[in-house]
Each structure stands twice: as C-alpha cells, then as structure tokens.
VOVO-595712 format. One record per residue (C-alpha): x, y, z. Coordinates in steps of 0.05 Angstrom, whole numbers, plus 5000, padded with zeros to 4 digits. Layout:
BEGIN
XYZ
...
***
This chain:
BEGIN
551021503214
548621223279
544620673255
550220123264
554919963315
561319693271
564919743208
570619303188
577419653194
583019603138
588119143151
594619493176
601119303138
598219373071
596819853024
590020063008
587320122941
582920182901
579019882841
573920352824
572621152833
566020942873
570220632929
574221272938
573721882986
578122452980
577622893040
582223463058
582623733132
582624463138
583824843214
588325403244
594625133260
593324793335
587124603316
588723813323
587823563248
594623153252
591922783315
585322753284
588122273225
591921943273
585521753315
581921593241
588421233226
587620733285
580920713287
580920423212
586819953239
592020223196
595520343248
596119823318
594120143390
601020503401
599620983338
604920593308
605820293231
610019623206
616619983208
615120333287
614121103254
608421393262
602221483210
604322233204
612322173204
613122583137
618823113148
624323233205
623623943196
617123903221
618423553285
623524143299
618024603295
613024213318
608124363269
605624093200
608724473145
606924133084
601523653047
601123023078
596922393047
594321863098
589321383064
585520823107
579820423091
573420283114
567419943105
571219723043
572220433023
578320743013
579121433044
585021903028
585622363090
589623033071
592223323124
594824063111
597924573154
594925063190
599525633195
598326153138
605026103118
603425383081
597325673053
599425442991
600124713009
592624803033
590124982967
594524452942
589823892982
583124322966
584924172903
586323432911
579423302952
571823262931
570423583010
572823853068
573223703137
574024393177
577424183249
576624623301
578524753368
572724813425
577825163465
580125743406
574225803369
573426003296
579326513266
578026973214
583226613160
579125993172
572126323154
575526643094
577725863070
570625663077
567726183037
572725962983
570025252984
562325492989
563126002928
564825222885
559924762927
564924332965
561223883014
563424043087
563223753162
565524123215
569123733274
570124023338
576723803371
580223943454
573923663489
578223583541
579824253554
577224593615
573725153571
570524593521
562824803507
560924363448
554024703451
557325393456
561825113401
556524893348
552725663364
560225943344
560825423276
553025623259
555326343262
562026323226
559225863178
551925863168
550326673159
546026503112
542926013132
543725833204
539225143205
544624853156
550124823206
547324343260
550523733300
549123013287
551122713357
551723153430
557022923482
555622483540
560222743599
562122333653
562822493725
566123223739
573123063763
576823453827
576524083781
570624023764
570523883693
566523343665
569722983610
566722833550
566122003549
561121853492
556622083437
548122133427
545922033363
541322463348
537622123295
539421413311
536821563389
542821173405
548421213463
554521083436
559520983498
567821003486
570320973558
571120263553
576020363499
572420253441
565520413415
559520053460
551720203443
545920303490
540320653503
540021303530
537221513601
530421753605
533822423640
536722423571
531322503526
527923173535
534523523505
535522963453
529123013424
529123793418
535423743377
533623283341
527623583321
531224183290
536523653263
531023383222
527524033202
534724263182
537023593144
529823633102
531224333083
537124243049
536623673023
530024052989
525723432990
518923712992
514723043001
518722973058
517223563091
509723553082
509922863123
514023073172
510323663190
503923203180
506422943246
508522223203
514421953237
520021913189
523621273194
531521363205
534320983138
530021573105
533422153144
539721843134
539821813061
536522583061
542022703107
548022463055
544522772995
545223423032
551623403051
553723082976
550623782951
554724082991
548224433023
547724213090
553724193144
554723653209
557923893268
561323333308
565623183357
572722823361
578222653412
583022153400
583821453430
585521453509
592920983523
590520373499
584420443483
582220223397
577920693386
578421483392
572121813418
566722063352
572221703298
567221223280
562321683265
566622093226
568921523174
561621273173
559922033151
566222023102
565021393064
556721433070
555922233071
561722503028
561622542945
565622022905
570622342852
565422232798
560422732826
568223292831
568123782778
573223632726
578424272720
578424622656
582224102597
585224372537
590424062480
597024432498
595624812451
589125072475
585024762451
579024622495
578023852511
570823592538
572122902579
567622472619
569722562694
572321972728
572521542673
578120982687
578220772609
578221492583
584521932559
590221892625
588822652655
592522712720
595523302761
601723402814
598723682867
605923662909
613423462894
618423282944
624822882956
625122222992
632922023015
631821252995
626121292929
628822032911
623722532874
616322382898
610122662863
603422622898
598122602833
591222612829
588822172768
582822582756
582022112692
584221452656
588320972692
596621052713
600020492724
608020292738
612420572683
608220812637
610721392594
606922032602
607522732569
609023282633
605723972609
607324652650
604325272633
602325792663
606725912718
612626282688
611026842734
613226392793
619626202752
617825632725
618925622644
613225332607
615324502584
612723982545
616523372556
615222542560
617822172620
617321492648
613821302709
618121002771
613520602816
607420742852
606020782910
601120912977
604921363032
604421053108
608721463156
615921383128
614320763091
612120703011
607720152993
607219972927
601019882890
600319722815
595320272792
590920892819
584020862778
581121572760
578921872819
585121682871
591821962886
597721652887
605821732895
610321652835
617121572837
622121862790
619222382748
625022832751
622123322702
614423372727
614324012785
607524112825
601524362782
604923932722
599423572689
600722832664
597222502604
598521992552
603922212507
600322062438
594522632474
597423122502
592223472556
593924102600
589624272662
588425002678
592625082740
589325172807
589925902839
596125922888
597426482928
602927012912
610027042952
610227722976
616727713034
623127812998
629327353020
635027582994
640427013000
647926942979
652626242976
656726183043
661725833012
664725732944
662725012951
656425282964
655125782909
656625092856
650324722885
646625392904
643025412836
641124672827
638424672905
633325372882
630825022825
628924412853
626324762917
621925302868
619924602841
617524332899
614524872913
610825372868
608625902921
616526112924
618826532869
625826512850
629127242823
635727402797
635328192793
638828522743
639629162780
641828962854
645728352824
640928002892
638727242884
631927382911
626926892933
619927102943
616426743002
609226753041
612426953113
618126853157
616126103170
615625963095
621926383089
625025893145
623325163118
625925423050
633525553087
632924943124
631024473067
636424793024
641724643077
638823933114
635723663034
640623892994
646724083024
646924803011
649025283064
646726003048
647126653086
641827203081
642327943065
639428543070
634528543013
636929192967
631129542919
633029772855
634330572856
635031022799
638031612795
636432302750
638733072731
634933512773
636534062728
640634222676
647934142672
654234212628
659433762625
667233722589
670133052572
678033172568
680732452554
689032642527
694132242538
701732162508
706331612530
710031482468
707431152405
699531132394
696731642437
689831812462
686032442448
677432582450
674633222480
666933242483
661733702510
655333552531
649233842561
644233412603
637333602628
631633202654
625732882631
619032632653
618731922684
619331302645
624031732595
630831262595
636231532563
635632002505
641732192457
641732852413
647533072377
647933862361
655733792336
657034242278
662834372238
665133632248
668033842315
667133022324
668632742270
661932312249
664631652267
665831772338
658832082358
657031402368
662931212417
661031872458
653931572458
655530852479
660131242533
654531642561
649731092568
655630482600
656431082648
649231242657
648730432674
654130522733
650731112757
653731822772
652531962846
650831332889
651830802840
644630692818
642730772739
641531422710
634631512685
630631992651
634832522618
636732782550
643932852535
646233332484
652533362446
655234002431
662034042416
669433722423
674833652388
679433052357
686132852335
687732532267
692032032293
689931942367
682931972362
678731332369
673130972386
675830812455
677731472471
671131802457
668031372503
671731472548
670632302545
663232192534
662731812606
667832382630
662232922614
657932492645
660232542705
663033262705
655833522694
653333062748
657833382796
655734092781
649233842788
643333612834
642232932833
635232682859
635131982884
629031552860
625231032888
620430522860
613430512878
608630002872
601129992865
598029642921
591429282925
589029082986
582728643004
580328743079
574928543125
570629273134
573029143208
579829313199
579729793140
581930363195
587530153222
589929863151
590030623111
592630883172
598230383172
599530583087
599331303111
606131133157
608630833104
608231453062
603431083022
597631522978
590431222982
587231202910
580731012932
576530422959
571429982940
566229452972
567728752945
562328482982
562428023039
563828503084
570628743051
573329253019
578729342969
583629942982
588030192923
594330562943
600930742914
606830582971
614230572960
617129872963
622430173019
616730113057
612729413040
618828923044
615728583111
608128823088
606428103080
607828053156
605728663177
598928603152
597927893175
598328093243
594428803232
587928343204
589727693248
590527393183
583727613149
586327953089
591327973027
594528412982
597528472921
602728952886
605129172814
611229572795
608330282779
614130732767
620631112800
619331712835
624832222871
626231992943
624232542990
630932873012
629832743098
629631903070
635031993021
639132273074
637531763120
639331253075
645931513055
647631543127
645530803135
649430573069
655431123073
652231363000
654631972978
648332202951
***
C-alpha cells in the first residue's frame, strides 16, 4: 500500500484462476446508481491487463458487455462478475447495480463477496439507501474501503468528500474512516479547476504521479509536507486504534518512529476485521494512457488489505432434511457446498449459473444434487434433484473462458444446469447439503400482464418460469379471484427489464393491464328470496321452488347453510342441490360480480314435483333465491385491507403517516427500531398501496421499506364504491 511502485498484471486473453482459497479476493462494489463502479472495474480491468489500452478484450467487447438491455438503458441492471489478477492473486470484482430497483442483485453479490468496496461520487455525495447498505454489512463485520470517484468534476472536494464518508460512515467512530493517499492537482485549467493528476501516500511519504500515463514515483515537495504529515499523523493514530494493538500504541505515543512495513500490516489486520475503513481515490485511465489514476492502489489494498474466503463466515449448513451440518470453511477437500448466487441465459452456451463454491472442489461434469427450499413464497416449489455439470467457465465481457475447476472459495460459471434457479445450493449427490438462503427483498409493485397473441399465451408460461428463475425477487401469481397473471416486482425499472427480457430473451410478447384486487361482496341486512325454477316443453319437465332467507355475518364468516324445511316441503335429497346452488351463485357474485361472503342462508320452504323434480332443478331455484333476495337487498361492497409495516428514518416519519392518512390508511401505533428509525404499523386498503413501493421510494429518497400482510375484507365506503362503479360501469 504505497511501499512499492509495481505489481505484475494478469495476462489478458486468458482466464484467471485459481489453485488455492488463499490466492482469492472476492470483492463486491456497492454505490448509487451513477456512482462510476462499472468504469471503476473497467480502470481495475486494464490496469491488471485484462483488458489492452482501448478497454477492449480478445473478441473487441468490452470487460463489462453483459446484457443489451442494459446498453438501452444505459445503466447496470444485473450481477456482473469481472475477475483479474494481480500480484498473482486472483480478484473477482462484482459489479452490482445501483438503482434500487436491482436491489436484489446487490444482495446477490454481498453475498458472493468476503468485502465491499463502497464507490462514491465526489460530485453527489453519500445517499441515504447507500448508508442503509453499509449498516447491513457493519451489523456482520464485512471489511470495507470507500472509493471516491468524478475527481474530475468541477465540484470534486476529496477532502470535503472523506469529512462526508467519515460522517455517513464512521458515527461511531469517526477516526476509523480516514484516507490512505490525498490528490496531487495539477495546474488550474481556463476554469479554474485543478485536476487531480496523482496520489500522496500517506504512510509510504511517497508521490505517486499518473499524468504520464501510468504510475511514476517521487518524492514529494517540501511545500508538500506540512499537510502530509498532519494526516498522516491521524492516519496512524486511527490505523493503531483499530487494529487494537496496544504495544503499538505505547511506542508510538513514546515518540518511537514506527517503521512503514509495521503500519502496513496493522493497517490490513484492521481492515481484515472489518474495523478500520480507507478512503481513496479513483479515476479511470486518460485515452491511452495504462494505468487509471489510484487503480494501483486499490488492487494493492484488495489482494494485501482484503480477507481471503477462509477468514468468510460459512452460511448456516443443514442435511435437507434439517439436519444441522458443521464444516470446515474453505476447505477444497471437504464435502462440495456451493450456492447460485445468479441464473441467466446466454444465446450460444444457454442457461448460465454464477456459483460460489463456498466448499470442496467443482469441476467439469460432475453430478451434483440441486436443493431449493425455502422460497415457495416467491413461487418457487421446494426440489431436490441431481444434475450434471456443463462446463466451467470465467466470464470476460461477452466471452466464456473455460477453466477446469473453482477451489472452495471462488466463483465460477456453469453451464447447463437447467434445473438449479438462483439461491439453489449444489453438493455432492451421495451428501446432500442445503444452505439457509440469503435474505432477498420482497416484490411489492404489482404487474398484471396478459398474452398478446395466441402464439403468445403458448410460450407465456414457460418464459415466467424461467424469468421467476432467474430471478427470485419477482413473484409470479395466478389469482384465483381476478383470474390476473400477476407478477410482483421491486419498481417500474424492475417491472421494465422483466417485459423486455420476456419479449427480446424469450420471445414472448405481453401486454399489461390494469391490475384488479379481489372484492367481496355481502348482505347488508336481511333479505328473503323465492326460487321459482318450472318449466314444461314436453316429456321430462323441470320443477323446484325454494325459499330462503339470508342475513349477514361478522367478517371472515364464508358461507353458512341452515335448513329450517319442515314437512318435507323439499324433499331431503334435494336440500343439498339448493345448497350447492346457493354457494356456485354466491362464487359468481350477486351484484357486481365479486364473491359473496359472510352470510347465513336459511332454507325455509318450497315445494317439488314427483316426476320433475331434480337435482338440477333445485340448483337452479336455490341460486334463483339467491339473487331475488340480493335484489331486495343492500349489498355492501368490500375491500381487502392489508396490515402495513413500515421502517423509516425518524426524518421522514411525518410526511410518511400523513401520506397513509390520504390513503385512508389507520395508524396502529409506532415504535423506535433504533438507528434512528421507526417502525409505523397501519392498516391501509390495497386500492390504495398498488404503486406504494414507488410512492414511498421517492417520499424517503429511498431510505426506507415496507412490508404488508392480507388482514381481512372490510365494506368499501359508499363515495369509493360509487366512484368505482362509475370507473368500471359496475352496477353496484
């Protein structure tokens, strides 16, 4: 970290692997969307030499080609998995999207990593959805760097910027969020900004100069020194701290001067434990030039300062059964316990899953056992199945390089496993192993969608299910009551790639609909009703008079069937038809055609034939009195409500219950979560939460989440029923 000048690049062309868990880095970039972490692999990417000076790899895509949709929104919408090597380590850069739509695919890579870089722009600051991500990875000790990004820009203050990061990210403990190099500008240029052309090591004392186009050393200026030296006197004090060696900091405040290979080392035990935090600074390579500006110091801090897989937590192992498994983390000779962290389609290899071996050794068609549990919330059954590995393979741009094993500790592509969906866990089929899945956020927009064509609607199903594969932060719903394929999505840019990668990946054209919610109907009183079902045309008639009385009952009721005949007025054999009547009738509704709930119908009386009675005709007068009574009758219109949790910076607590109260929603009651936050409880019809996921995203700039539970039907007031009837043309 400083103390050297060069590192030896991996060689471009070829895929980089790896032999042992020590020589692996697994390092996820988190950052609002903006924030530069796609350029920021591509500067790693050429300053490791996997790529040549144009950005470019072997087949002239770039390092981050992935998906086309993603170029037509120009912006990273999914997982992507660079790996580059250096100093004979191999490094597996995740880059993840930024837009809180993707979230999921975030988690996915947090997941995947041992530590995080957080990117950041020195022109937008720190958001609030970013702060909440790295509270996530503090509360299970992930080691993290922060790298500020946009240099160029006219507003760039990395010293304002690394006060912002301390604050954001260090309340706790300030003196743990501290830089490790400050900018060298150049001359100010006609507008007078001064660009940023080079790094000062602050422990190293060295000038690290990129204008020349790659990475030169020197000394710096005596002019220099009275700001270097009070950094890096904090730097120190910080690096000491955290790294809580005491012996250490007796000397140094001794006034011994600590030599720089024993900072160093300090310095990567702290940020190993995940206790102490580097600021830095990155911009990529100028046209031309081999080197982007702070990239070198950034891999040395990777592959020196970052934790191997063996020192990553091993998730939660049982037998599928349940059983709980103890294994040895990282151990390449143990039982095969790997994990799909993300599935997706490739239109030359086919299905692609991105696995982290977490133990054991995968090679080239091996056959594994694929376990999935735990999601069948998300629509995603439960399955035990063996499959055989395709080949395996290392990701560069568009290109798949194959490689003939990924150790315990690595990721790597595997082609073909047409049963294994993301979260799957893969093990040796004589063991089966399960991991405990890792918490994914829950779809919250409804899209309801319908086949545009009859060709359509025969490959509609097969493209969901591969897509609710793919992806296990989209729910797929087939409701039973609005006869509405539903699927559930994070936001209207979620929503988006979903239609897009159903028509461009799989062929399926689909046109959406208004999303309907399920409505009940029920008896707001009592009411009589006379079934007169008679009819002669010759031969076997049709006769079945019943009478019935309906009234209503509390909430959560259903159906209820009484019979009061006497006298054999119905003969005993038909009471049943006039019940299976009431209740087919009850299903189509009475007024609006939405089920009838939560009355009690009462026969009373009728009257048969002994020839032309039957089973059919008493149906047929039981749904008759059905709807006779209902048109004597009030019927109220009900609507479900849901019970809403939602978690919320104190800041905005305010203007969130005031925006439930327009949306006729009822406060329960709050609570502090700590934090900062606080957790509100409310009851709120779904009419009025369809778009809530969107909604509240832009009411807390993306700082807080919610969650929501079926509670029960309740009547409609009459001002929305009537509204609604006028929008649908219900008679209500």
């Amino acid at each position: 970290m400083g103390d050297k000048t060069h590192a030896h690049p991996g060689a471009a062309g070829r895929a980089v692997t790896a032999d042992h868990p020590a020589s692996v880095r697994n390092v996820v970039l988190v950052g609002p969307s903006g924030s530069g972490k796609t350029t920021l692999v591509e500067a790693l990417a050429l300053t490791a030499g996997a790529v040549n000076r144009a950005g470019r790899v072997e087949d002239g895509g770039t390092v981050s080609d992935h998906d086309d949709i993603e170029h037509r929104q120009h912006r990273s919408v999914q997982l992507s998995l660079v790996p580059v090597e250096w100093d004979g380590i191999k490094v597996n850069l995740l880059d993840t999207p930024g837009y809180a739509d993707f979230v999921g695919e975030l988690r996915a890579g947090l997941r995947a990593a041992d530590a995080a870089l957080f990117v950041v722009s020195a022109a937008d600051g720190v958001d609030g959805a970013t702060r909440m991500v790295w509270e996530e990875c503090q509360a299970v000790g992930m080691p993290r760097a922060i790298v500020v990004t946009h240099l160029e820009s006219a507003r760039a203050d990395f010293e304002e910027m690394t006060r912002v990061c301390a604050e954001a990210f260090g309340a706790d403990d300030p003196d743990a969020v501290l830089p490790l190099y400050l900018p060298l500008r150049g001359p100010a240029g006609a507008d007078g900004h001064a660009p940023v052309t080079g790094l000062v090591g602050l422990l190293s004392r060295k000038l690290f100069d990129y204008s020349p186009g790659e990475r030169k050393e020197s000394e710096p200026g005596e002019d220099q020194l009275p700001t270097l030296e009070g950094a890096r006197d904090r730097l120190i004090e910080g690096i000491i701290a955290e790294s809580e060696d005491e012996t250490l900091m007796d000397r140094y405040l001794g006034g011994e001067q600590v030599d720089v290979k024993t900072l160093i080392e300090d310095l990567e035990r702290a940020v190993a434990r995940g206790t102490f935090h580097p600021v830095l600074a990155a911009a990529p390579a100028a046209e031309g030039a081999r080197q982007g500006l702070g990239t070198v110091e950034l891999l040395e801090l990777i592959t020196r300062g970052f934790p191997t897989p063996f020192e990553h937590p091993l998730p939660d192992v049982t037998g599928i059964d349940g059983t709980p498994r103890e294994l040895t983390p990282c151990d390449t000779e143990g039982p095969l316990v790997a994990e799909v962290v993300k599935t997706s389609s490739d239109p030359y290899v086919g299905r692609l899953s991105l696995v982290r071996v977490f133990s054991g050794t995968l090679r080239p068609d091996d056959t594994v056992h694929v376990s999935g549990h735990g999601l069948a919330d998300r629509g995603h059954e439960d399955h035990d199945v063996d499959e055989k590995t395709g080949a395996l393979s290392m990701a560069f741009g568009k290109q798949q390089r194959p490689v003939d094993r990924a150790v315990a500790g690595d990721l790597v592509c595997v082609a073909k496993l047409g049963r294994a969906e993301t979260g799957d866990t893969l093990s040796a089929k004589d063991d089966p192993l399960l991991m405990a899945p890792w918490r994914m956020p829950d779809p919250l927009l409804p899209l309801a969608i319908q086949a545009h064509s009859k060709p359509d609607e025969d490959k509609l199903s097969l493209g969901l299910s591969r897509l609710v594969a793919e992806d296990p932060t989209m729910r797929l719903e087939q409701n039973q009551d609005t006869h509405q394929v539903v699927l559930w999505c994070l936001g209207e840019a979620h929503a988006d790639v979903a239609l897009e990668r159903l028509r461009s990946r799989y062929g399926v054209q689909v046109d959406v609909v208004p999303h309907k919610v399920p409505l009940r109907e029920t008896f707001a009183g009592k009411a009589a009703g006379r079934g007169r079902h008679v009819k002669q045309s010759g031969g076997h008639g049709q006769y079945a008079i019943c009478e019935i009385e309906v009234e209503p009952l509390p909430g959560g009721s259903g159906i209820e069937f009484v019979d009061k005949v006497v006298g054999g007025a119905v003969p005993r054999q038909f009471i049943p038809s006039v019940e299976k009547g009431v209740r087919a009738q009850a299903a189509k509704g009475v007024a609006a055609g939405h089920p009838l709930v939560d009355v009690r119908v009462t026969l009373l009386d009728g009257k048969s034939h002994s020839v032309d009675s039957s089973d059919a005709a008493f149906q047929t007068a039981g749904a008759l009195a059905l709807r006779e009574a209902a048109a004597e009758a009030r019927i109220h219109l009900l609507e479900p409500v849901a019970e809403v949790a939602v978690l919320v910076p104190d800041d905005y607590v305010g203007a969130v219950m005031s925006d439930l109260s327009t949306r006729r929603g009822r406060v329960l009651g709050t609570e502090q979560t700590g934090a900062g936050r606080t957790l509100i409880r409310a009851e709120v019809p779904e009419f009025e939460i369809g778009r809530y996921a969107i909604d509240l995203r832009s009411l807390s700039h993306g700082t807080a989440s919610f969650s929501r539970a079926y509670a029960r039907h309740e009547p409609m007031p009459p001002q929305v029923a009537e509204k609604l009837r006028e929008q649908d043309g219900e008679t209500l």
